[in-house]
ZAMARGU-4260 file (C-alpha; in steps of 0.2 Angstrom, whole numbers, plus 5000, padded with zeros to 4 digits):
<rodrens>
0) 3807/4881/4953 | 3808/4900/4954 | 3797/4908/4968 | 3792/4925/4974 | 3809/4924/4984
5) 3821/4919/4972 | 3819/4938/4965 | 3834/4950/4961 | 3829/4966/4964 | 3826/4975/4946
10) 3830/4990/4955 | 3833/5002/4941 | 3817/4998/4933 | 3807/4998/4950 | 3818/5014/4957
15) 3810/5022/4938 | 3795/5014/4942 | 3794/5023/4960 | 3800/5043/4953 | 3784/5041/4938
20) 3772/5035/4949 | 3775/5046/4967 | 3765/5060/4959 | 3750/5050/4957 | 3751/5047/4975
25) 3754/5065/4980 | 3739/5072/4973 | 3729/5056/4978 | 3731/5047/4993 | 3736/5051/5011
30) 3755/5039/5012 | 3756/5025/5024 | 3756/5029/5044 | 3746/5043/5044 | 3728/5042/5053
35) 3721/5058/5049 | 3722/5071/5038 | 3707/5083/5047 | 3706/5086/5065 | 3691/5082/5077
40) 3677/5091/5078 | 3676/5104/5091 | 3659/5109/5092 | 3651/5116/5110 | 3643/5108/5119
45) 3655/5093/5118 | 3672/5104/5120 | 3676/5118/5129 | 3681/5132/5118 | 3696/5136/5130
50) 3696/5156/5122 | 3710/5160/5134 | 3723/5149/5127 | 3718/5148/5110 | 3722/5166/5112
55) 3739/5161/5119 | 3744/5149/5104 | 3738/5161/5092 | 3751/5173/5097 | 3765/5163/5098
60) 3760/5156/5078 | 3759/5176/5076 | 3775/5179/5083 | 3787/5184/5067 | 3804/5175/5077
65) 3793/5159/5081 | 3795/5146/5066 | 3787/5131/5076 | 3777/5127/5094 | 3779/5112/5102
70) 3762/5109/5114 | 3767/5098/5126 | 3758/5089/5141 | 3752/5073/5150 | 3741/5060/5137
75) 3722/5065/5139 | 3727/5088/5144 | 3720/5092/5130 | 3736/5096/5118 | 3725/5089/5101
80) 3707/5096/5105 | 3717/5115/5108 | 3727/5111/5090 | 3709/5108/5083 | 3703/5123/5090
85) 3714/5134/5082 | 3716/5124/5065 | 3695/5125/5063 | 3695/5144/5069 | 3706/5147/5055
90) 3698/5135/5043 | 3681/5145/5047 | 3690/5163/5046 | 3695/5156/5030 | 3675/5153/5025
95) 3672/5171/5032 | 3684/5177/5021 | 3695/5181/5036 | 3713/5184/5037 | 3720/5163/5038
100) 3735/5153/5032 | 3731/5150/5014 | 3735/5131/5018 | 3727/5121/5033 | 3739/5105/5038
105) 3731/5091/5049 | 3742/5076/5052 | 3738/5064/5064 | 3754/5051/5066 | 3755/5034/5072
110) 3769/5021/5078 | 3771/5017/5058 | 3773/5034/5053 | 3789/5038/5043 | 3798/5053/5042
115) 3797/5053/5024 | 3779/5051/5022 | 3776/5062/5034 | 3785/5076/5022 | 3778/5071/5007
120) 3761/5072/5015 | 3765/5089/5021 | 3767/5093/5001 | 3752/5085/4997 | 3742/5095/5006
125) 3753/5113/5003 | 3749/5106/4986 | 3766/5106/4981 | 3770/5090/4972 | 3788/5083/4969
130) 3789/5068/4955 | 3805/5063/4960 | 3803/5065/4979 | 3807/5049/4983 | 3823/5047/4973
135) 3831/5064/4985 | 3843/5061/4999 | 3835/5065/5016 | 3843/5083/5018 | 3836/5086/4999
140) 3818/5079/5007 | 3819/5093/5019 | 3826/5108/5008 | 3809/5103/4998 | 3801/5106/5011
145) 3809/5123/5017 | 3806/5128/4999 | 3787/5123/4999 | 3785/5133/5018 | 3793/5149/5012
150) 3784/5153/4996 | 3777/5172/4996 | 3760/5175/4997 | 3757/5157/5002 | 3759/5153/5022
155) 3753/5138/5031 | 3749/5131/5045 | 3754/5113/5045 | 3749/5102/5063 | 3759/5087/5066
160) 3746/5077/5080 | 3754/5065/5093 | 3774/5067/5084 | 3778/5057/5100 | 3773/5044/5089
165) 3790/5047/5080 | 3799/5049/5096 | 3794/5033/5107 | 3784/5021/5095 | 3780/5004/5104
170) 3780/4994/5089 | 3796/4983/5078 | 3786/4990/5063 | 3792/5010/5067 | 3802/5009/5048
175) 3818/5017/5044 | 3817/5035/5038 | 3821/5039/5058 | 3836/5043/5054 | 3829/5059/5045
180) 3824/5065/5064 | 3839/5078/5066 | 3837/5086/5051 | 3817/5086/5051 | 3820/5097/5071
185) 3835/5107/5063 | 3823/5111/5048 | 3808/5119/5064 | 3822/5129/5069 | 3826/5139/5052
190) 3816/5154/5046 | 3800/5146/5036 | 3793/5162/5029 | 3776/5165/5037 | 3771/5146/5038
195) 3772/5140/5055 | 3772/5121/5062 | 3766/5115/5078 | 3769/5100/5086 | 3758/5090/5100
200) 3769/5078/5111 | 3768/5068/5126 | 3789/5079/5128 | 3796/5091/5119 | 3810/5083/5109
205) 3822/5097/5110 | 3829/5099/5129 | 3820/5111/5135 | 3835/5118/5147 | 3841/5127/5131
210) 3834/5140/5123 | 3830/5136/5104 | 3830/5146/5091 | 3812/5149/5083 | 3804/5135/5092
215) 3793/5138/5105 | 3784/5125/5117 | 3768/5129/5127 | 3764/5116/5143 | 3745/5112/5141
220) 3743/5105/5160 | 3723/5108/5166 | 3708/5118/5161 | 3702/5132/5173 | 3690/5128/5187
225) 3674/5138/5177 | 3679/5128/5161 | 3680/5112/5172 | 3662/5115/5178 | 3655/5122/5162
230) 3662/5105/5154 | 3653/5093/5169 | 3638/5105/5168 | 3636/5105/5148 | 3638/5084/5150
235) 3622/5081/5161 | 3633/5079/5177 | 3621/5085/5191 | 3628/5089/5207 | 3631/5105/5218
240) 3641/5118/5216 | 3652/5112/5230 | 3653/5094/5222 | 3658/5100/5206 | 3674/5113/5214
245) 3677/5096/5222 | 3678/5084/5205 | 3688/5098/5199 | 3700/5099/5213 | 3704/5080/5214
250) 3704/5077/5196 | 3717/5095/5196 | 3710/5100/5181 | 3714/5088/5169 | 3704/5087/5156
255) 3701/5068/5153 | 3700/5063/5170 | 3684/5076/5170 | 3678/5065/5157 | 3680/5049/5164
260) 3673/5055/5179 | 3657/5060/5171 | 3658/5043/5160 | 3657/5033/5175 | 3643/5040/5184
265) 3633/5040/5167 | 3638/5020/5166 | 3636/5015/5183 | 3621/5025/5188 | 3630/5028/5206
270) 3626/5045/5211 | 3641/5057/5213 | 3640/5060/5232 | 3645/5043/5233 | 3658/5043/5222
275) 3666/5056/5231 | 3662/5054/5250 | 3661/5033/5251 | 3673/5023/5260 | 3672/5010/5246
280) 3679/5022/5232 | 3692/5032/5244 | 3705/5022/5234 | 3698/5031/5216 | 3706/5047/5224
285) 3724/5042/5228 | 3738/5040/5217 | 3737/5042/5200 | 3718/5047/5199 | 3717/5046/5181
290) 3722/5028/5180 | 3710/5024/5194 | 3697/5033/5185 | 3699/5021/5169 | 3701/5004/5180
295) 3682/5010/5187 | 3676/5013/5170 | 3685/4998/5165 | 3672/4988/5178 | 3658/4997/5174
300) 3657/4994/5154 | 3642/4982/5148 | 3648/4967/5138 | 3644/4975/5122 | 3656/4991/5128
305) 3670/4979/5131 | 3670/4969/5117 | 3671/4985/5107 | 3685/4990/5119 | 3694/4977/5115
310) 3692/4975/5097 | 3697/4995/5096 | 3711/4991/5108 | 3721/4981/5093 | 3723/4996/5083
315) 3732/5011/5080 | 3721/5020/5068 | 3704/5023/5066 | 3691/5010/5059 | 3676/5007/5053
320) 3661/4999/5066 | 3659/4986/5051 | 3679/4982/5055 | 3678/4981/5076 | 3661/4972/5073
325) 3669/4958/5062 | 3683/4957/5076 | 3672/4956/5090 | 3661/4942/5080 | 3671/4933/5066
330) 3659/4938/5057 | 3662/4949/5041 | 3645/4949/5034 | 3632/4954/5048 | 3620/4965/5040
335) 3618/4984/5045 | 3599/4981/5049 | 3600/4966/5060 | 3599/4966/5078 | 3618/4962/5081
340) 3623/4979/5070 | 3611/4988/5078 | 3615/4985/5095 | 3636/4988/5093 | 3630/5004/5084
345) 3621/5010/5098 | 3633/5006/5112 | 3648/5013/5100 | 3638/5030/5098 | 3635/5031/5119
350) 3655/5029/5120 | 3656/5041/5107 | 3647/5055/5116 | 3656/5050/5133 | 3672/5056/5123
355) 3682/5038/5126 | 3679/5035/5108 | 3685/5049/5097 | 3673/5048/5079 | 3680/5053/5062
360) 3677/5050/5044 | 3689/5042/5030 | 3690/5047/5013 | 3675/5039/5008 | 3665/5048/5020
365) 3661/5031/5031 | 3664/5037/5052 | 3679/5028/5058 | 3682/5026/5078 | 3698/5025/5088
370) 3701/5022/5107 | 3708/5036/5117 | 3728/5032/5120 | 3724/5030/5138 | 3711/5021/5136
375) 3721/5009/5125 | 3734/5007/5135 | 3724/4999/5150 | 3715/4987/5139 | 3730/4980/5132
380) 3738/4977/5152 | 3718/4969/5154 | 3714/4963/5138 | 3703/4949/5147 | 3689/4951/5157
385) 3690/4949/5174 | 3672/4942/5173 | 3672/4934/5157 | 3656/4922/5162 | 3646/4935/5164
390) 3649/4946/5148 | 3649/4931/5138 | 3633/4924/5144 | 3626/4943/5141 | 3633/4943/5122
395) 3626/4926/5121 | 3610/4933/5123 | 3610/4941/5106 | 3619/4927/5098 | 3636/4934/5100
400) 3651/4922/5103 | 3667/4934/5106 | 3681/4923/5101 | 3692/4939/5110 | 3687/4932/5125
405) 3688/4915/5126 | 3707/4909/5128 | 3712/4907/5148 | 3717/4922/5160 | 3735/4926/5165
410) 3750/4933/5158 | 3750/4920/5145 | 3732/4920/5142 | 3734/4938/5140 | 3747/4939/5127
415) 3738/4922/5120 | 3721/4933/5117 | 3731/4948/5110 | 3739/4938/5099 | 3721/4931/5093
420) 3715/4947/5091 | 3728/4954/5078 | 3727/4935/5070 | 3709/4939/5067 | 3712/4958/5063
425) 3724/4949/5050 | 3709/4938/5043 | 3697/4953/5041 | 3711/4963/5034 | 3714/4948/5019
430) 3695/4948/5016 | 3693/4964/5013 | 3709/4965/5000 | 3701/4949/4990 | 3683/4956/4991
435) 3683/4977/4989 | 3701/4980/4982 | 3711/4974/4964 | 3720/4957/4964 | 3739/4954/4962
440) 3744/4960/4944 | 3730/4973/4945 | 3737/4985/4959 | 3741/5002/4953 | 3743/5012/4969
445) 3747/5013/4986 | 3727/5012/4992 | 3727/4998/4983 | 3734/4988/4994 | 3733/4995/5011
450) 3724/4980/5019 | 3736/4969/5014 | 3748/4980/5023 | 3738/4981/5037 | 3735/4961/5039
455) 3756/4959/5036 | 3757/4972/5051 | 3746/4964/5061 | 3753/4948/5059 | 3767/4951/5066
460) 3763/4959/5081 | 3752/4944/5086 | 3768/4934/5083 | 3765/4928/5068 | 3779/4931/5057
465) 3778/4920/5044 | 3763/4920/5040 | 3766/4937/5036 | 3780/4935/5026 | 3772/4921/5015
470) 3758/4934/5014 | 3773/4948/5011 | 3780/4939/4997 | 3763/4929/4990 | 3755/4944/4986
475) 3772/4954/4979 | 3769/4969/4990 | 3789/4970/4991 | 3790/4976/4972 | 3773/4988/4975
480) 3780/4995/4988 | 3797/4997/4980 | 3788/5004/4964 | 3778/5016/4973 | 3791/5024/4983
485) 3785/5016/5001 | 3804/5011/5003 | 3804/5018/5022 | 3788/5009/5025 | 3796/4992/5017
490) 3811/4993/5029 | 3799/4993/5044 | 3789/4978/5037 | 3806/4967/5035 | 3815/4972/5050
495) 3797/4966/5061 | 3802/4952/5051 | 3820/4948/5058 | 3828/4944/5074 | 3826/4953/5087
500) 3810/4956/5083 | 3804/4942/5072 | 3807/4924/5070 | 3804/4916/5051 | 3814/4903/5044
505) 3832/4904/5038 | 3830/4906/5021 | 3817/4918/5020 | 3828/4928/5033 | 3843/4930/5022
510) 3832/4934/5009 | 3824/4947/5020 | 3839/4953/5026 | 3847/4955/5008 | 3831/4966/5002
515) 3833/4977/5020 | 3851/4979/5011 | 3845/4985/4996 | 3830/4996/5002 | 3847/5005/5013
520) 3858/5006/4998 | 3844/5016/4987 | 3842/5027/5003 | 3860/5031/5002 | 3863/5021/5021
525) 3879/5012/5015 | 3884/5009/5033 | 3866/5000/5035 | 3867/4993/5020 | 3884/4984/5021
530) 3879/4978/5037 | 3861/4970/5031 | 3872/4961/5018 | 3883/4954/5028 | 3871/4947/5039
535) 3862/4939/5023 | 3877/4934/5015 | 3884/4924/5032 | 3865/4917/5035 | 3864/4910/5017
540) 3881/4903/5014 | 3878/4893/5032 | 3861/4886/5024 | 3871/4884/5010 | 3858/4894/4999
545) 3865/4896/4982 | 3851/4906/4975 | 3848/4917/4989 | 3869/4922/4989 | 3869/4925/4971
550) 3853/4936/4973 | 3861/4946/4989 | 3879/4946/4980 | 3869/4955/4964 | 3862/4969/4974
555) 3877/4970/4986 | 3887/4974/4968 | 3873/4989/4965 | 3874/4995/4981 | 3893/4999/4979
560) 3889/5002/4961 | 3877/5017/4969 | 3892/5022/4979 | 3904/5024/4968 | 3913/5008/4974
565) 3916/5001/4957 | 3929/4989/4959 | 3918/4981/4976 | 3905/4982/4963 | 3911/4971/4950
570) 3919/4960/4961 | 3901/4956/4967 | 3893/4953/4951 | 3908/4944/4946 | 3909/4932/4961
575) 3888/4932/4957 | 3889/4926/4939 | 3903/4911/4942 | 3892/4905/4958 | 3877/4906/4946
580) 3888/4897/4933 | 3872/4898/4920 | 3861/4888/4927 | 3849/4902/4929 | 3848/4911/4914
585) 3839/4924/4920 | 3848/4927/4935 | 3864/4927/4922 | 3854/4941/4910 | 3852/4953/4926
590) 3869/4949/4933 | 3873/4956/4914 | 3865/4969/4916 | 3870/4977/4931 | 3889/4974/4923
595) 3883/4984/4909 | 3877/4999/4919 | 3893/4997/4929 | 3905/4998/4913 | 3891/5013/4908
600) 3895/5021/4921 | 3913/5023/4922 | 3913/5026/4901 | 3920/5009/4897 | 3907/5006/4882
605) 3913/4991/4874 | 3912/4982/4887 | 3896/4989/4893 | 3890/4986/4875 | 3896/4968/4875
610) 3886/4965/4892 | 3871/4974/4886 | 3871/4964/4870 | 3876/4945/4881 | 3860/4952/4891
615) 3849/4952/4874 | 3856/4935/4870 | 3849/4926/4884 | 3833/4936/4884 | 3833/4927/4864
620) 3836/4912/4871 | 3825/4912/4882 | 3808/4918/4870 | 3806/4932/4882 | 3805/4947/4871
625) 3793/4959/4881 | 3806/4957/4893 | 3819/4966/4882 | 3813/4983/4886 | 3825/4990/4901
630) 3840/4983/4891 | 3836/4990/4878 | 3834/5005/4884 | 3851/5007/4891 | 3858/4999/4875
635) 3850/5014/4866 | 3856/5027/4877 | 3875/5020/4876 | 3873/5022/4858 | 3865/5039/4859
640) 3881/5045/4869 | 3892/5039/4856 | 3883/5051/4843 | 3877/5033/4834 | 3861/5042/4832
645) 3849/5034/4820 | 3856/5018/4826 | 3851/5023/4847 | 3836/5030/4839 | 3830/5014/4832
650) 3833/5004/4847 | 3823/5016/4859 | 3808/5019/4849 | 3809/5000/4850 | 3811/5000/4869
655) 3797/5012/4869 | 3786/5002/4860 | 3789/4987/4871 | 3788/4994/4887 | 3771/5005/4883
660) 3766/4987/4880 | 3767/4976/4895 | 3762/4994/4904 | 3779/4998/4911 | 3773/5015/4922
665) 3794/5019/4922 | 3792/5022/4904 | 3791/5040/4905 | 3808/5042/4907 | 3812/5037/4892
670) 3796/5047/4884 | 3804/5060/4892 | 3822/5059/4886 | 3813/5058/4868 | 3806/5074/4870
675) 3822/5080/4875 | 3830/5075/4858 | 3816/5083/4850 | 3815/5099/4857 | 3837/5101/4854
680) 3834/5094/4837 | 3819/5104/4832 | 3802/5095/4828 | 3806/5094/4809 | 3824/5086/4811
685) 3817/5075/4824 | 3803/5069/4813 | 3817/5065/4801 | 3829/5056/4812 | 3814/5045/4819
690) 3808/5041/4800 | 3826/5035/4794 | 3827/5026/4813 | 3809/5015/4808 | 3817/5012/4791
695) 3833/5004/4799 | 3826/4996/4814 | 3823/4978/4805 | 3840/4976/4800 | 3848/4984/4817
700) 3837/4973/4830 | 3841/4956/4817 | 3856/4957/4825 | 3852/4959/4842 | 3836/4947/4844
705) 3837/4938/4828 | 3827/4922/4834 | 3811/4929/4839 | 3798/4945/4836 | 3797/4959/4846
710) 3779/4963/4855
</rodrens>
């Protein structure tokens, strides 16, 4: 029996597929790994304005040698509020009908962020879409870009938020499309016209020692002693003049540790004399003080506040209260009115106005709420409570159970309740696809299935790797993601999936491995590629996995078929068909196929006629005639380019009429090419041509699917 596994790639239908359908997605929706597309708000009171060195940045942007600006700094000096600052004075000089980049670029990036999605998002918002964008090689990707940044009369400012994101990410799932690294920090060091792109990172990634051509880097390290007051003093903080020198001084200026400071006198109700002069917080001032500050606060949280900690802890983008409250609960269908929402609303929206929980809105409008990185960071080394009894009992009292709580403490219950945590982010991830997003067969876009993405991902970094590839394959997100371009995106996915990272069983792993191959070869990685097979071929003929070794021998042929490696090529679908030996016939009608787009390729049209015909047989045989469509296509086009015309003409308005049919989005290509021949021919002559065509296409297609009627 045939399952979602046992599939061969259909990779030049899919790669079609992915060129028609990117544009929807340009103009649509933000591409996976991005978190934000707007920055946060930085209205006074609630951020220093920091005039100075907004000032600063604003030259250097100005600066006619400066292409790109790198902000650097420690987590929590305030790299992403200054970027804000300058992005929203533009945005409002731009309201004003002020001088202002005539594009404003926001990207917020995360550990799942590819390179490639993170160009093609750039696009979207310089509102330069490329249909075929995810067909180019990575240096074509960037020259697109350089083209989009250097059109007259149209500068942009494009912000690239935490890019240390692409440089250290701490997850298996980080995707391929790193590779485009080198060339994407070549690119910030050309001449882009009078855009300019700024980066905030943790380091810069170019060594600073040297000096780069057109790329500057600004170190954001603390805020001045009157902006460090007027920030405690616009925040409620009361205390002395004296006192608030002193919180400035022993925090040196840094901006988050400010706020902490502040959050834990506002949680714990201590006064701020005791904070600073007690005996029994002497330790809050020694060492790193901004870690100290957060292991306080960490104490101080009401059970509420930490369940919500943790739940936000387990994610890398910003989400919905709906979402943390489902994780903190189990419970997907608590009410906005009820006592439970209303109590996890109003504990989110204290945290919210301390600044440890940064607010912002999706594309639906609904506010979304993310943990400060610091912040994360420390619950995930104490995901448990230290006094669990306590805050459970607390929770209890408004008949809340927090499964995120309840396994034992320890290393191993820690990584145990972590684990739990994404299982259940998993759950509420796959309830939400099967009740507010378009079932399997129904999908027609990359939103469409973003929390199924999301419960794979999650999946596996509780451990949980088969699940997610049975999820993976039961829900056939590996041909939507193909379709739709997300190729990079894939790669991550599957590699998560694999050894060293993963752990799923053999089969699925030389399956895995063989689409990882594939996903490389399209991406024009042949080392990467060549490798991935290898390691699918060895896993599969150990398991002695026939069907799995034809399937990887089938796309290992297309592979070298992409590189011009023909004799490799047929050798593979060769050794494929006699492994195969018919007993799948339609694995022997693609294996067909791929031999006729070889012998097409190198101009040997008998033969690539004969396979192409042996291909239509089977699909005869077999009462499959809607799935004709692609071979005759390429039967059609092999007869166009030996000048049969009406013949070719016959069969593609055929193919046309079959693949319009069963909805095939890759069908504008061949609309496309139709148009071609019209516009050489002239609409008159065309109009001819298709008539005499209709009039022969009975007698030619008796011959090629005699048996049965075509859709």
């Amino acid at each position: 029996m045939k399952t979602d596994r046992d599939i061969i790639l259909p990779t030049n239908q899919l790669i079609e597929q992915a060129q028609t359908s990117l544009h929807e997605q340009l103009v649509s929706l933000t591409p996976f790994g991005i978190i934000a597309t707007k920055p946060p708000a930085t209205d006074p009171p609630m951020t220093m304005q920091r005039a100075d060195e907004v000032h600063i940045l604003l030259r250097m942007v100005s600066d006619t040698e400066t292409s790109s600006v790198v902000l650097t700094g420690n987590p929590g000096a305030g790299k992403s509020t200054l970027a804000a600052l300058l992005y929203n004075g533009f945005e409002l000089s731009k309201r004003s009908g002020l001088p202002a980049p005539r594009y404003l670029v926001w990207l917020g990036l995360s550990p799942f962020t590819t390179i490639p999605d993170m160009i093609a998002a750039i696009l979207q918002g310089l509102e330069y879409p490329v249909e075929d964008f995810v067909l180019l090689r990575p240096a074509e990707q960037i020259q697109v870009l350089l083209q989009a940044l250097r059109r007259p009369q149209e500068s942009a400012l494009v912000i690239l938020d935490q890019f240390e994101a692409l440089l250290y990410s701490d997850t298996s799932q980080s995707g391929g499309g790193r590779g485009m690294l080198p060339l994407f920090l070549e690119m910030l060091q050309q001449d882009i016209g009078t855009s300019r792109i700024i980066l905030t990172s943790y380091q810069s990634p170019f060594d600073e020692r040297l000096e780069i051509p057109r790329v500057r880097s600004c170190l954001i390290s603390r805020i001045s002693i009157p902006e460090g007051l007027g920030l405690l003093h616009e925040r409620g903080l009361r205390a002395s003049p004296e006192e608030l020198s002193l919180i400035w001084q022993r925090c040196t200026g840094h901006i988050f540790s400010l706020v902490l400071f502040n959050a834990v006198v506002q949680l714990s109700g201590i006064s701020v004399s005791y904070l600073l002069n007690s005996p029994d917080y002497r330790p809050l001032w020694s060492g790193d003080v901004t870690m100290q500050l957060i292991a306080t606060l960490y104490h101080f949280l009401n059970p509420t506040q930490f369940a919500l900690f943790q739940a936000m802890s387990l994610f890398y983008q910003p989400v919905p209260l709906q979402a943390l409250i489902a994780i903190v609960t189990g419970n997907n269908q608590i009410q906005k009115q009820s006592s439970q929402y209303l109590l996890f609303e109003k504990e989110l929206d204290t945290l919210v106005q301390l600044s440890l929980v940064q607010c912002s809105t999706d594309r639906f409008g609904t506010p979304c709420y993310m943990l400060h990185s610091l912040l994360r960071q420390y619950m995930f080394e104490n995901f448990l409570d230290s006094n669990p009894q306590r805050r459970g009992e607390s929770l209890t009292a408004y008949g809340i159970t927090s499964p995120l709580s309840q396994v034992p403490s320890g290393s191993d219950g820690v990584r145990s309740a972590i684990a739990a945590g994404h299982k259940r982010v998993a759950t509420y991830y796959q309830e939400l696809a099967r009740t507010a997003y378009p079932p399997k067969g129904k999908r027609q876009k990359m939103h469409d299935v973003e929390p199924l993405i999301a419960a794979v991902r999650h999946l596996c970094l509780g451990g949980f790797w088969q699940e997610a590839c049975d999820l993976l394959f039961a829900e056939g997100l590996h041909e939507n993601l193909i379709q739709w371009g997300a190729w990079n995106t894939l790669i991550g996915i599957y590699t998560s999936l694999l050894p060293p990272f993963g752990d799923i069983a053999a089969r699925d792993q030389g399956i895995v491995a063989s689409y990882v191959a594939m996903l490389y070869a399209r991406l024009g990685e042949f080392p990467q590629s060549q490798s991935y097979f290898e390691q699918a071929l060895s896993l599969q003929r150990r398991i002695g996995d026939r069907k799995g070794e034809v399937a990887t021998l089938v796309n290992q042929g297309e592979m070298f078929r992409l590189a011009r490696d023909l004799e490799h090529a047929l050798n593979c679908f060769e050794a494929a068909s006699q492994l195969n030996a018919g007993s799948d016939r339609q694995v022997q009608c693609v294996i067909l196929h791929n031999m006729g787009l070889l012998y097409h390729q190198i101009k040997d049209f008998d033969q690539a006629y004969q396979c192409y015909i042996e291909a239509l047989d089977i699909i005869n045989e077999t009462n499959a005639p809607e799935s004709a469509g692609m071979v005759l296509t390429n039967l059609g086009m092999l007869l166009y380019q030996q000048k049969q015309f009406k013949k070719a003409l016959a069969i593609l308005l055929t193919a046309l009429r079959i693949r319009k049919k069963v909805q095939d989005t890759s069908v504008v290509v061949l609309e496309k090419f139709l148009k071609a021949v019209e516009q050489k021919l002239g609409p008159e002559k065309y109009g001819i041509l298709c008539q005499e065509a209709k009039e022969m296409q009975k007698q030619v297609l008796s011959r090629i699917l005699p048996a049965h009627p075509l859709p």
